[in-house]
N, CA, C and O atoms as a GROMACS GRO file, in nm:
protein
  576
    1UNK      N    1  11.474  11.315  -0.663
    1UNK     CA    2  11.464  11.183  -0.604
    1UNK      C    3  11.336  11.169  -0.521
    1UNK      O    4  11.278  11.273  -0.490
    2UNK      N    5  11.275  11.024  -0.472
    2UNK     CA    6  11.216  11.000  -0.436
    2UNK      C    7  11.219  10.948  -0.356
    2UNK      O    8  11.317  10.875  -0.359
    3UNK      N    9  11.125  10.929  -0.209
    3UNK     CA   10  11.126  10.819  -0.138
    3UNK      C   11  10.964  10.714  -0.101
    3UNK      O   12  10.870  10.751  -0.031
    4UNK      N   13  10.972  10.634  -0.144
    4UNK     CA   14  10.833  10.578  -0.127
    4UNK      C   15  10.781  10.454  -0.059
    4UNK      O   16  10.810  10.353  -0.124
    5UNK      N   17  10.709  10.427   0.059
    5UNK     CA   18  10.676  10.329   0.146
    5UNK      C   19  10.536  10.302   0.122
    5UNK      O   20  10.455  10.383   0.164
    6UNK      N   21  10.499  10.204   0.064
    6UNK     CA   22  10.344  10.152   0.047
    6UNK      C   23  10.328  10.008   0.166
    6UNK      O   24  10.399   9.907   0.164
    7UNK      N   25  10.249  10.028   0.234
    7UNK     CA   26  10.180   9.897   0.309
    7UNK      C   27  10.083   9.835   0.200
    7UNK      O   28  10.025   9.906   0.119
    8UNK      N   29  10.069   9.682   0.204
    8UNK     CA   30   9.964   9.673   0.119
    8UNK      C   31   9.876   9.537   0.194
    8UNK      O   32   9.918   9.436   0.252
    9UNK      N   33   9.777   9.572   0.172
    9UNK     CA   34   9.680   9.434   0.232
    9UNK      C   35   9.623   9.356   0.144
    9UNK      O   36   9.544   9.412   0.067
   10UNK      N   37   9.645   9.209   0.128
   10UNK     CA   38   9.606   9.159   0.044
   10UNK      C   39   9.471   9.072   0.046
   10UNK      O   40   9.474   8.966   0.107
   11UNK      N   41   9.352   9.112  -0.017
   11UNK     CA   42   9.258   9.049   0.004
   11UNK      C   43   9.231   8.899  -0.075
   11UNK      O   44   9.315   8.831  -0.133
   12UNK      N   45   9.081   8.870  -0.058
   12UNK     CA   46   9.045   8.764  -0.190
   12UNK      C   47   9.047   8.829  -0.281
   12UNK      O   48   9.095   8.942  -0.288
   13UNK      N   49   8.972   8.743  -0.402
   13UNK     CA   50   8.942   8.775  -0.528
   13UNK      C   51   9.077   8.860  -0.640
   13UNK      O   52   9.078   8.886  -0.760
   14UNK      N   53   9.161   8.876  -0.550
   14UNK     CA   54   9.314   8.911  -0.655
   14UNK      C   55   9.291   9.011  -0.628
   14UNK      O   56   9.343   9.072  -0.722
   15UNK      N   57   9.227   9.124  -0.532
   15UNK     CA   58   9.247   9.276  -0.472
   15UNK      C   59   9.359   9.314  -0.357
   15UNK      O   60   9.410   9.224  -0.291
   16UNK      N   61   9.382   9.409  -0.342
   16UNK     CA   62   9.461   9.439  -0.256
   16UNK      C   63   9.411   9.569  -0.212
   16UNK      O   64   9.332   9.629  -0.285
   17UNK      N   65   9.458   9.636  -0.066
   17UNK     CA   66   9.424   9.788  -0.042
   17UNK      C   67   9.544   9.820   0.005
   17UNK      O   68   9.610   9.735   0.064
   18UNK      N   69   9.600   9.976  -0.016
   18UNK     CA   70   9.745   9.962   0.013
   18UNK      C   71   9.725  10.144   0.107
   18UNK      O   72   9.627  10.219   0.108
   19UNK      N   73   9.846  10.160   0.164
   19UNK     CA   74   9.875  10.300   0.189
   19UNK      C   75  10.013  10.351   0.147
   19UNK      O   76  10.119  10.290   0.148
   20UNK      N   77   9.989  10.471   0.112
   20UNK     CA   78  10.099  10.481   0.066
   20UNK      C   79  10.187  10.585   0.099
   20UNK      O   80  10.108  10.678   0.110
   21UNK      N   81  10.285  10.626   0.120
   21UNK     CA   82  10.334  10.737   0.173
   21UNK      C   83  10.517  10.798   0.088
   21UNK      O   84  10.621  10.734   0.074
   22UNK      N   85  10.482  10.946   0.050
   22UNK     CA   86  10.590  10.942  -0.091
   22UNK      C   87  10.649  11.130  -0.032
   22UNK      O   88  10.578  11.223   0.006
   23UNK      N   89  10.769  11.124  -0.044
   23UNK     CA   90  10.870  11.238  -0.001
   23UNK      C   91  10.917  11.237  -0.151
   23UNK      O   92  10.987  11.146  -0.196
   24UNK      N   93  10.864  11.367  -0.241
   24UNK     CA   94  10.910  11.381  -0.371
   24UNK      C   95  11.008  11.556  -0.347
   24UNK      O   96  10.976  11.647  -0.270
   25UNK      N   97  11.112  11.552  -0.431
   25UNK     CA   98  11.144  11.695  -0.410
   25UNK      C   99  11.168  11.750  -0.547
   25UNK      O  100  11.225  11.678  -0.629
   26UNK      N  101  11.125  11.889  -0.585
   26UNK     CA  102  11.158  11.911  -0.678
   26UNK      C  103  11.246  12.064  -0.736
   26UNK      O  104  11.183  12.168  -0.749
   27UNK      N  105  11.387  12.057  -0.765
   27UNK     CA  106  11.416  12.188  -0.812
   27UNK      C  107  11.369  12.292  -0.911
   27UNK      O  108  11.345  12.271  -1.029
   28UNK      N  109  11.359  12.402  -0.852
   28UNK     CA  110  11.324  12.524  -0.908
   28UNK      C  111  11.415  12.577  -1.046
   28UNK      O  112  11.528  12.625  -1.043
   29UNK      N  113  11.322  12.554  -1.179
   29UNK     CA  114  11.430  12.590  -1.244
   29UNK      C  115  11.418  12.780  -1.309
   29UNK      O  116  11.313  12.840  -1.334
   30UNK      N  117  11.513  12.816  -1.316
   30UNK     CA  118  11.480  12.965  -1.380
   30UNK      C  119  11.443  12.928  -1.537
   30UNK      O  120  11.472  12.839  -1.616
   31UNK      N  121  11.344  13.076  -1.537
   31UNK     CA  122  11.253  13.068  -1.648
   31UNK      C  123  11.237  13.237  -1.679
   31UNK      O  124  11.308  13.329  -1.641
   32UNK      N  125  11.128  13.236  -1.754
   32UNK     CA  126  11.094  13.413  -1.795
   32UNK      C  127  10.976  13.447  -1.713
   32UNK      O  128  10.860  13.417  -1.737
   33UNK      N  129  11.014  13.502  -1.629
   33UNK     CA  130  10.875  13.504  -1.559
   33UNK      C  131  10.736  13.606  -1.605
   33UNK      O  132  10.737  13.726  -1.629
   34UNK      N  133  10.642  13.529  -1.605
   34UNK     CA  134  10.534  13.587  -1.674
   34UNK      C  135  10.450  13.671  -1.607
   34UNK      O  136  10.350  13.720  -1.660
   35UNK      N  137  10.491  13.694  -1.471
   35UNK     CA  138  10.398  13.770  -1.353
   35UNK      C  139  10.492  13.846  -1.335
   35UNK      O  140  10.597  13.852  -1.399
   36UNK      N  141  10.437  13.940  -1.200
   36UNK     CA  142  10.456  14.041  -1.161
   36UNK      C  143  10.612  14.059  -1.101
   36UNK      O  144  10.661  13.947  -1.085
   37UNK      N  145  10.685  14.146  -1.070
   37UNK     CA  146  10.806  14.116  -1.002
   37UNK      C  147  10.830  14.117  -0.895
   37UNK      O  148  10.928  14.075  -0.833
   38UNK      N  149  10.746  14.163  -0.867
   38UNK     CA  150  10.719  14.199  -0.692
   38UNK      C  151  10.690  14.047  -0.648
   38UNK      O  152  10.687  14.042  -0.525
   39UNK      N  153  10.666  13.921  -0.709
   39UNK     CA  154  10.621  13.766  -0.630
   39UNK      C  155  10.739  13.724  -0.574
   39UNK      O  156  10.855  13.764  -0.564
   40UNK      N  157  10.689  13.653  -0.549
   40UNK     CA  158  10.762  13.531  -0.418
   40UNK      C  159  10.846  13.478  -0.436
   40UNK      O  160  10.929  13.472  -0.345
   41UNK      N  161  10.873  13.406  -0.570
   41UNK     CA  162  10.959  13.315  -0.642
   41UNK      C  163  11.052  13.298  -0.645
   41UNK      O  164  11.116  13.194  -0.632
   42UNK      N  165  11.094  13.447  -0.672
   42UNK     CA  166  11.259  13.456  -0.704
   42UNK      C  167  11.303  13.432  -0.593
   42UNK      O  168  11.243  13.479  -0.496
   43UNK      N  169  11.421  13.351  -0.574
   43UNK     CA  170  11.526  13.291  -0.456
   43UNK      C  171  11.446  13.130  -0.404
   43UNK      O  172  11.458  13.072  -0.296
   44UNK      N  173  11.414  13.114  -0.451
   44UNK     CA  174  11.330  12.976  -0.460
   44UNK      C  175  11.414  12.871  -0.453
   44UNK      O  176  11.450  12.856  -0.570
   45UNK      N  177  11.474  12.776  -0.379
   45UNK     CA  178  11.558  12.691  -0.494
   45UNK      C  179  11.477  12.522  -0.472
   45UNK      O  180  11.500  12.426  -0.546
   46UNK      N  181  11.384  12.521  -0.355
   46UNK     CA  182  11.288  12.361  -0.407
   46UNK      C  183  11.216  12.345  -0.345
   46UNK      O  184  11.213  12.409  -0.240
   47UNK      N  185  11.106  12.241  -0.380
   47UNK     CA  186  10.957  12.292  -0.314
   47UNK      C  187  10.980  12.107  -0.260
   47UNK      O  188  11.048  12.045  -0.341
   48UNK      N  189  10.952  12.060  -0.190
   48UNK     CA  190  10.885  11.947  -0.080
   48UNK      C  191  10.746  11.879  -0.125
   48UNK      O  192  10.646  11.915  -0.061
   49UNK      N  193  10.736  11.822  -0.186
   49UNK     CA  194  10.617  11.719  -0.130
   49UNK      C  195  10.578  11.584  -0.088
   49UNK      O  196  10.609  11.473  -0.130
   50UNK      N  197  10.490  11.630   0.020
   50UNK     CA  198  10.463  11.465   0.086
   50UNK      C  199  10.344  11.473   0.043
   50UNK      O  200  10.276  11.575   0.031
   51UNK      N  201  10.300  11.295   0.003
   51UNK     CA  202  10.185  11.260  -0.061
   51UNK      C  203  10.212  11.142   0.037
   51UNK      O  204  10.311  11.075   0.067
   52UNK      N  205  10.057  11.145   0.080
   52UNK     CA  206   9.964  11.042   0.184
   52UNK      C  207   9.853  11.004   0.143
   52UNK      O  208   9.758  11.082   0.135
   53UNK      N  209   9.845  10.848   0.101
   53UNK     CA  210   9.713  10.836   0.065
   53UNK      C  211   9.706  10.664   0.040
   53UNK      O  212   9.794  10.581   0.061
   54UNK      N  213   9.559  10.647  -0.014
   54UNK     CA  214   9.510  10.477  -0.017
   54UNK      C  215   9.525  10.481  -0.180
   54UNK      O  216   9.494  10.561  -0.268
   55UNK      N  217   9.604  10.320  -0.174
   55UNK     CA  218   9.479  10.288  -0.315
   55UNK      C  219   9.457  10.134  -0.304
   55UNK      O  220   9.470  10.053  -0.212
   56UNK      N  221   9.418  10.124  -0.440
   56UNK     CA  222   9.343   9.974  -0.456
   56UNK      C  223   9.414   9.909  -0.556
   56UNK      O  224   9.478   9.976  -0.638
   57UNK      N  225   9.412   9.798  -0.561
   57UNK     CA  226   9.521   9.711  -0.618
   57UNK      C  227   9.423   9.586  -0.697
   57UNK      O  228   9.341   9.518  -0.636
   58UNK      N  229   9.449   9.576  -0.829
   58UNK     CA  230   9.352   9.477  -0.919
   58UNK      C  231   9.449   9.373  -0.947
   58UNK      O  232   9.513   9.394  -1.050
   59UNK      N  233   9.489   9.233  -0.864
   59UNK     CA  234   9.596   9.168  -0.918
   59UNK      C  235   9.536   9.043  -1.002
   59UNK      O  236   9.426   8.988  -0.998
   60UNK      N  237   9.638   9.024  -1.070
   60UNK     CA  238   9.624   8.941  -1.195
   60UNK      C  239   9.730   8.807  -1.210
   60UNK      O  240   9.850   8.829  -1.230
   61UNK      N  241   9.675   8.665  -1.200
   61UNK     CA  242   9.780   8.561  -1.239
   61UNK      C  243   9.842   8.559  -1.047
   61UNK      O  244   9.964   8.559  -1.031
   62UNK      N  245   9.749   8.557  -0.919
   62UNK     CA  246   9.777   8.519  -0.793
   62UNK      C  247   9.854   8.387  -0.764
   62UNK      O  248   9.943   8.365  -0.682
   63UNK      N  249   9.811   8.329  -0.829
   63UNK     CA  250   9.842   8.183  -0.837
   63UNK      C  251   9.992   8.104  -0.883
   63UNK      O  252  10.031   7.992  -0.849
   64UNK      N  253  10.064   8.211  -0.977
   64UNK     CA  254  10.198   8.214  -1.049
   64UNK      C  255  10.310   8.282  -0.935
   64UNK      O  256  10.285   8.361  -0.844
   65UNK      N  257  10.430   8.226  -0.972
   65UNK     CA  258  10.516   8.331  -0.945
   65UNK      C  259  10.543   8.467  -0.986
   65UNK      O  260  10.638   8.534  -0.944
   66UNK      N  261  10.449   8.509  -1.078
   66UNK     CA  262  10.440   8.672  -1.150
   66UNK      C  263  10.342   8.724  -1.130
   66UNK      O  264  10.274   8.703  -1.230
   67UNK      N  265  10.296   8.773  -1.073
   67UNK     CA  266  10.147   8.842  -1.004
   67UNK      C  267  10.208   8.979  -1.119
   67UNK      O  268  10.326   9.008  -1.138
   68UNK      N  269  10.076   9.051  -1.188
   68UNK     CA  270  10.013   9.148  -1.249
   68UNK      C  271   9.937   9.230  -1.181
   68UNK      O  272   9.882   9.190  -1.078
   69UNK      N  273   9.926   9.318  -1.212
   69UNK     CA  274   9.846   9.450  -1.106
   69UNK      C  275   9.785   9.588  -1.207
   69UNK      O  276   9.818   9.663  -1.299
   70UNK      N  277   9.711   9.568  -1.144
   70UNK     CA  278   9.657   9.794  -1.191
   70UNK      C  279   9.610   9.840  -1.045
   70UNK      O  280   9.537   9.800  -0.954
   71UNK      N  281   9.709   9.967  -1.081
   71UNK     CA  282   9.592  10.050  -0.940
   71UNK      C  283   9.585  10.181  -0.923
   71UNK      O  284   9.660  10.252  -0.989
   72UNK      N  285   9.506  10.229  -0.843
   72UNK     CA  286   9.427  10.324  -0.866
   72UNK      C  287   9.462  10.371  -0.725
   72UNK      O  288   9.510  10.291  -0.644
   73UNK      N  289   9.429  10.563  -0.679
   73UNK     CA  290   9.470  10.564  -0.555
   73UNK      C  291   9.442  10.720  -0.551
   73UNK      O  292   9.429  10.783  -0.656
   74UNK      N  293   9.433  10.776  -0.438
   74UNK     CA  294   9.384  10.931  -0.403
   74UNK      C  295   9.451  10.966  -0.248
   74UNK      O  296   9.428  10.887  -0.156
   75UNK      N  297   9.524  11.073  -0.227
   75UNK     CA  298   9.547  11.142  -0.123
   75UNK      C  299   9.594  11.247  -0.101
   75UNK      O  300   9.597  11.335  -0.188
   76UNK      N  301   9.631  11.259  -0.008
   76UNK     CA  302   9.678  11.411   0.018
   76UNK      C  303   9.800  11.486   0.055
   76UNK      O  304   9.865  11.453   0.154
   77UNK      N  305   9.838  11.595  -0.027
   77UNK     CA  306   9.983  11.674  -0.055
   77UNK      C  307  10.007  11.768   0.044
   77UNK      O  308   9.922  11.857   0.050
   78UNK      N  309  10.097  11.774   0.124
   78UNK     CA  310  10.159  11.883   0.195
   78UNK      C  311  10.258  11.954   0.093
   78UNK      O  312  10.280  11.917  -0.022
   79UNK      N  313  10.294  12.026   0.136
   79UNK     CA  314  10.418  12.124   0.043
   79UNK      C  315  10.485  12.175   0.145
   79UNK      O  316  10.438  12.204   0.255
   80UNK      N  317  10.632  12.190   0.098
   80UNK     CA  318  10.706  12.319   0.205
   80UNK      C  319  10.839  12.333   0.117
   80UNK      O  320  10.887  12.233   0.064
   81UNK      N  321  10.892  12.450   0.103
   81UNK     CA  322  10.988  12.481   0.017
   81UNK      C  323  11.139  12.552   0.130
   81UNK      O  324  11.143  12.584   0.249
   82UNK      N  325  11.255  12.553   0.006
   82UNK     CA  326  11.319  12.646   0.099
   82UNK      C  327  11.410  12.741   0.013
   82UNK      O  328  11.449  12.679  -0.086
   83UNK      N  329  11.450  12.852   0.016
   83UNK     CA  330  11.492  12.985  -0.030
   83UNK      C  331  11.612  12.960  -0.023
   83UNK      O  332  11.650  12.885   0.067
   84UNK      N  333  11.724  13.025  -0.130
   84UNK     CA  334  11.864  13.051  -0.113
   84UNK      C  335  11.928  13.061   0.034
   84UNK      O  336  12.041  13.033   0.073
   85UNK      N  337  11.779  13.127   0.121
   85UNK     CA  338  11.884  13.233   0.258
   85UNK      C  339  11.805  13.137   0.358
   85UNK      O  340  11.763  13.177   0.467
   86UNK      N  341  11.786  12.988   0.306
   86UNK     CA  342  11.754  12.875   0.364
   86UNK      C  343  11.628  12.889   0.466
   86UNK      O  344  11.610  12.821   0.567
   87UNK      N  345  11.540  12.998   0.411
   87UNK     CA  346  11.390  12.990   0.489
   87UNK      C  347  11.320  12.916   0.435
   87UNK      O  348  11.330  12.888   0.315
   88UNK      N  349  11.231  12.866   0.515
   88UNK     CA  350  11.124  12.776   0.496
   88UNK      C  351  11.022  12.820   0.455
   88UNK      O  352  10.983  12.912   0.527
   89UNK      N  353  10.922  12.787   0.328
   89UNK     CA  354  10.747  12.855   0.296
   89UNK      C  355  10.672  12.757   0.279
   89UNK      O  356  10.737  12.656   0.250
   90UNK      N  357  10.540  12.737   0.286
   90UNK     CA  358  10.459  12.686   0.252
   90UNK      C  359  10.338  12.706   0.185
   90UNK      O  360  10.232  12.745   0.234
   91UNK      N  361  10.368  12.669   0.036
   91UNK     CA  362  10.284  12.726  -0.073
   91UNK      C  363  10.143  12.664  -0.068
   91UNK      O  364  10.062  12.709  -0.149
   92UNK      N  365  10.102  12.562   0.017
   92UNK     CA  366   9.997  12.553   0.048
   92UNK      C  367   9.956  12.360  -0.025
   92UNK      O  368  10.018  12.296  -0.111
   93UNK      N  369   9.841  12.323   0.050
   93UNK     CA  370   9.809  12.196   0.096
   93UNK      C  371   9.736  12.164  -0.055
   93UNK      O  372   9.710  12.260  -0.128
   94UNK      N  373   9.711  12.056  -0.090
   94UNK     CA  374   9.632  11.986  -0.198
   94UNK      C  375   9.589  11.858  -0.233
   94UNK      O  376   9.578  11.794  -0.129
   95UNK      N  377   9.563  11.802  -0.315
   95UNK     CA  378   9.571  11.663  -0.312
   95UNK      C  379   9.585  11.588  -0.468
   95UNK      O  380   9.587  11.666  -0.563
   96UNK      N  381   9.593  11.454  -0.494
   96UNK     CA  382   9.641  11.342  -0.574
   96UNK      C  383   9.592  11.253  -0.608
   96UNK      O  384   9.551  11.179  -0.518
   97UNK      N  385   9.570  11.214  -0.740
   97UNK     CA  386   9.481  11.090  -0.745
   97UNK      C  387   9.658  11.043  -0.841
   97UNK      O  388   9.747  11.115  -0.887
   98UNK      N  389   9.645  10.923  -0.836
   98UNK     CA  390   9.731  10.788  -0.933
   98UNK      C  391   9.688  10.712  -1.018
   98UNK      O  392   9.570  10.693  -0.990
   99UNK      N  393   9.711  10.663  -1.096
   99UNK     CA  394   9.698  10.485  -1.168
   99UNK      C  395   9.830  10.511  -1.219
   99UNK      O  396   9.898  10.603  -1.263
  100UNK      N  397   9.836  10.333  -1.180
  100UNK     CA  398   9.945  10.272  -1.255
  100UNK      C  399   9.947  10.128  -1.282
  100UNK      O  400   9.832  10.089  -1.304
  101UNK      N  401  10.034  10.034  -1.290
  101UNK     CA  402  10.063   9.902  -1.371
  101UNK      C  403  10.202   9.849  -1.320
  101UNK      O  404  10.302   9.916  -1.347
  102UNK      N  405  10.213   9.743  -1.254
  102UNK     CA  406  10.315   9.691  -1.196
  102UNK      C  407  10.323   9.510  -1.219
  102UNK      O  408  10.223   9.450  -1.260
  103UNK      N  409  10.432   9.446  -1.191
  103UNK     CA  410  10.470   9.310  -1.230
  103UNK      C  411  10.545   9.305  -1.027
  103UNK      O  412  10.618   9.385  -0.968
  104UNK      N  413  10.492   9.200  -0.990
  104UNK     CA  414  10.604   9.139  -0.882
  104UNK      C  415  10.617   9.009  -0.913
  104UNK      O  416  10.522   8.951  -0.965
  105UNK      N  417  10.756   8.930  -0.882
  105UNK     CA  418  10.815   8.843  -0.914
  105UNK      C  419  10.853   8.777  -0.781
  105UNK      O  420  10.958   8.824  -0.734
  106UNK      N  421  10.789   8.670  -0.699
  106UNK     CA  422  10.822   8.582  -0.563
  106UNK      C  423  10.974   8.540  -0.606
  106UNK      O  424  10.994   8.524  -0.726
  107UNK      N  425  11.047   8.527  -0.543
  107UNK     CA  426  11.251   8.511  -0.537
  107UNK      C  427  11.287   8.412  -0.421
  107UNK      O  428  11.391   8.348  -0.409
  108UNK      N  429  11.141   8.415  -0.311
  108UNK     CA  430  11.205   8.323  -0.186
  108UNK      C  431  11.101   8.311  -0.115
  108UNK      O  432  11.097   8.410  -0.042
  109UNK      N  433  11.002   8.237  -0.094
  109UNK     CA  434  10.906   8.226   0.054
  109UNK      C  435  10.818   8.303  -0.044
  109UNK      O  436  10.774   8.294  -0.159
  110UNK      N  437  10.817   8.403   0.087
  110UNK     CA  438  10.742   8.553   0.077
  110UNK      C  439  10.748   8.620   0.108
  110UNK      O  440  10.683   8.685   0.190
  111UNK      N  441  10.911   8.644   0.000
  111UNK     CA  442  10.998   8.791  -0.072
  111UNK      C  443  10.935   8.801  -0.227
  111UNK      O  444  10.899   8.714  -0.306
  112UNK      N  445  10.941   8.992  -0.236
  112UNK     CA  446  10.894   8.925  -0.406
  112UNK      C  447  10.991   9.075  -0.454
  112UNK      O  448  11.023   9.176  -0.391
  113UNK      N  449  11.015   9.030  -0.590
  113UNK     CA  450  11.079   9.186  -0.634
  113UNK      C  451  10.912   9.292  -0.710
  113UNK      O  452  10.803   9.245  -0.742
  114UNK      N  453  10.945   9.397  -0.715
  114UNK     CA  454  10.820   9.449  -0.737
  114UNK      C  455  10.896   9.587  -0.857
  114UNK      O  456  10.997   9.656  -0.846
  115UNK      N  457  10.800   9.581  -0.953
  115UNK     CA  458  10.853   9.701  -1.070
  115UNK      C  459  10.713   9.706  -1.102
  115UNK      O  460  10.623   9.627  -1.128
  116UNK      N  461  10.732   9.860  -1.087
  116UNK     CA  462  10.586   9.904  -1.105
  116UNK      C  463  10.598  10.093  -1.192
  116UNK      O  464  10.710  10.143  -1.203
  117UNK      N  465  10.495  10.158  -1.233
  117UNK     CA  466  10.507  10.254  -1.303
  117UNK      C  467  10.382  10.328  -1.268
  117UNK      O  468  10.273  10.273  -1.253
  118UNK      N  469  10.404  10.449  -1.255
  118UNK     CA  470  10.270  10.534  -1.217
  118UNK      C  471  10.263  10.657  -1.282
  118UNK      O  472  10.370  10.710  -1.314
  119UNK      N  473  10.144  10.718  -1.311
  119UNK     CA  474  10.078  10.846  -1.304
  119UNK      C  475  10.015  10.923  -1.190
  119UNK      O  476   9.919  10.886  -1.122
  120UNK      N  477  10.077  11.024  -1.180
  120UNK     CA  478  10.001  11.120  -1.058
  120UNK      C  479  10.049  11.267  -1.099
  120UNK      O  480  10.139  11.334  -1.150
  121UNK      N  481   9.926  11.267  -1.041
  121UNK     CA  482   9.822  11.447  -1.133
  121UNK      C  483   9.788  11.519  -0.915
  121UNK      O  484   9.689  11.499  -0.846
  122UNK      N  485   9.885  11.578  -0.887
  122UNK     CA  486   9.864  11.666  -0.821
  122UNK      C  487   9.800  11.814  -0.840
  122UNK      O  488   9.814  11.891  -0.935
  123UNK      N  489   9.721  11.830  -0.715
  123UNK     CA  490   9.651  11.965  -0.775
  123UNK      C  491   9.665  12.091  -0.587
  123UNK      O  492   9.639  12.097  -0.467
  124UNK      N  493   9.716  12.147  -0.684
  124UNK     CA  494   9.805  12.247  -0.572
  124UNK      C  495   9.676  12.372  -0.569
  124UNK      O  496   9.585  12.386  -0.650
  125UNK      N  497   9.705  12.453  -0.449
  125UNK     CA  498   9.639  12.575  -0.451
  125UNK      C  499   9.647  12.684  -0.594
  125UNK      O  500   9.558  12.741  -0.657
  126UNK      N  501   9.811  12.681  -0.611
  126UNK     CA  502   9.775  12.788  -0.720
  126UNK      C  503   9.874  12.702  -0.832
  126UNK      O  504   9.938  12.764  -0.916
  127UNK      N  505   9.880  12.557  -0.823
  127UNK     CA  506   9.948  12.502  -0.953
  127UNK      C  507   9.874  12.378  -0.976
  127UNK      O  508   9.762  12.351  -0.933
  128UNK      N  509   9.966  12.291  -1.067
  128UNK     CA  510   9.916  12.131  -1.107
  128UNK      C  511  10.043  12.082  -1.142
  128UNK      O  512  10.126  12.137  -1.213
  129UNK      N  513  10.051  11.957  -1.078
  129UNK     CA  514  10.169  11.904  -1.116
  129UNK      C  515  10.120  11.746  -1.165
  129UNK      O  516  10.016  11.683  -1.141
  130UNK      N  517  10.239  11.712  -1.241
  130UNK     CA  518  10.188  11.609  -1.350
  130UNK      C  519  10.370  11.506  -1.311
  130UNK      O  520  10.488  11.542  -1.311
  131UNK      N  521  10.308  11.388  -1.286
  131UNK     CA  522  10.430  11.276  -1.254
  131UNK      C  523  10.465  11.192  -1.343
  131UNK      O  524  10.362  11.183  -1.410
  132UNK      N  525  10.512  11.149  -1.372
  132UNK     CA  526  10.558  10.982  -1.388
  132UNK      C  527  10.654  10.924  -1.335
  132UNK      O  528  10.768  10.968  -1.350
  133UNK      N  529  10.629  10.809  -1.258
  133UNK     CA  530  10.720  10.700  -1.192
  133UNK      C  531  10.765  10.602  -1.245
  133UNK      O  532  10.704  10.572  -1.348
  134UNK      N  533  10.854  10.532  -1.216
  134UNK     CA  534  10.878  10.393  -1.249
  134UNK      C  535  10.986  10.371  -1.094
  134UNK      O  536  11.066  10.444  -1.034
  135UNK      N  537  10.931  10.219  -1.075
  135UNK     CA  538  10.989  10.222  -0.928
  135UNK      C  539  11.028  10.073  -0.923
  135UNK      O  540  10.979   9.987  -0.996
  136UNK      N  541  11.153  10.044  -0.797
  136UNK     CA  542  11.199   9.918  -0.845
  136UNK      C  543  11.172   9.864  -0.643
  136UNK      O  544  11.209   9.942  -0.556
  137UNK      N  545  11.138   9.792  -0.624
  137UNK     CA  546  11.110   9.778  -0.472
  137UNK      C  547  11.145   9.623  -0.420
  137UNK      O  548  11.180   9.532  -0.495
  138UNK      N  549  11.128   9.609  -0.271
  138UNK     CA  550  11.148   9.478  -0.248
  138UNK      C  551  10.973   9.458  -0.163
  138UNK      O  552  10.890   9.546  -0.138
  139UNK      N  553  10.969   9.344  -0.144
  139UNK     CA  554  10.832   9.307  -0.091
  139UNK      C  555  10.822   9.193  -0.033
  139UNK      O  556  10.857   9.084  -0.076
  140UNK      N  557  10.762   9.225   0.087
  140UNK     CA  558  10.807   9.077   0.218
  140UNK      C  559  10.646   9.099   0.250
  140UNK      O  560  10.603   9.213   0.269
  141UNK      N  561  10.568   8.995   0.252
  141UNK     CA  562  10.451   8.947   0.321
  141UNK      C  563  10.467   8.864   0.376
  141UNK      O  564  10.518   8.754   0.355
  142UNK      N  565  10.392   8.942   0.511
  142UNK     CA  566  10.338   8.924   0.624
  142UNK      C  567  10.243   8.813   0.679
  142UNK      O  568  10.132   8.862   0.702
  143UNK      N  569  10.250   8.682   0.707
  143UNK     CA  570  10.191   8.557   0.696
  143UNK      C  571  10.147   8.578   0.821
  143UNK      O  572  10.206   8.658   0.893
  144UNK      N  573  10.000   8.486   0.880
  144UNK     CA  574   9.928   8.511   1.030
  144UNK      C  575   9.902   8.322   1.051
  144UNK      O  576   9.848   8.279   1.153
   0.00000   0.00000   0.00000
């Protein structure tokens, strides 16, 4: 599971700049291990990541009740895991770039529903991890 909070600022010209902030967790599954036996691994049971970062937002059709989007985005991965005998490790810091493609739909004022889908290519000290999202959200802007 996931948890994910994006701020987003909406400029002219149908851009946006957003931040984004994402609590992903992932279980450890057993495998054949191809290294040494003496590593770390074994008793593993899930590794933590928080991803912090900006992106940019290309919207499309501002003017409609269906706003279109692409976007693009880069930041940075913490990690922290925890062991059967419930210790804590930290396999070490990295970072993330994204694109993705999303539809929001205005429902009231300015409430909108938001479905959107992403790619993200994390790059770890000694791994790479490879995502795909699809995400279903609500969205309230902020009028001055």
């Amino acid at each position: 599971p996931t948890l994910g909070i994006r701020l987003r600022y909406r400029m002219r010209y149908e851009r946006a700049l957003g931040l984004s902030f994402e609590n992903e967790r992932f279980e450890i599954r057993a495998f054949e291990p191809t290294f040494p036996t003496d590593s770390l691994l074994p008793g593993r049971v899930r590794i933590n990541a928080v991803l912090s970062g900006l992106e940019f937002y290309q919207m499309f059709g501002t003017r409609t009740r269906t706003t279109k989007m692409l976007m693009v985005g880069a930041g940075l991965v913490q990690t922290s895991g925890r062991t059967l005998d419930a210790d804590t490790f930290y396999p070490g810091d990295g970072s993330y770039v994204s694109a993705g493609a999303g539809v929001e739909r205005f429902i009231y004022s300015s409430w909108a529903l938001d479905l959107s889908g992403r790619y993200v290519a994390m790059f770890l000290p000694d791994d790479r991890n490879h995502d795909v999202q699809a995400a279903f959200g609500i969205i309230f802007y902020a009028s001055y």
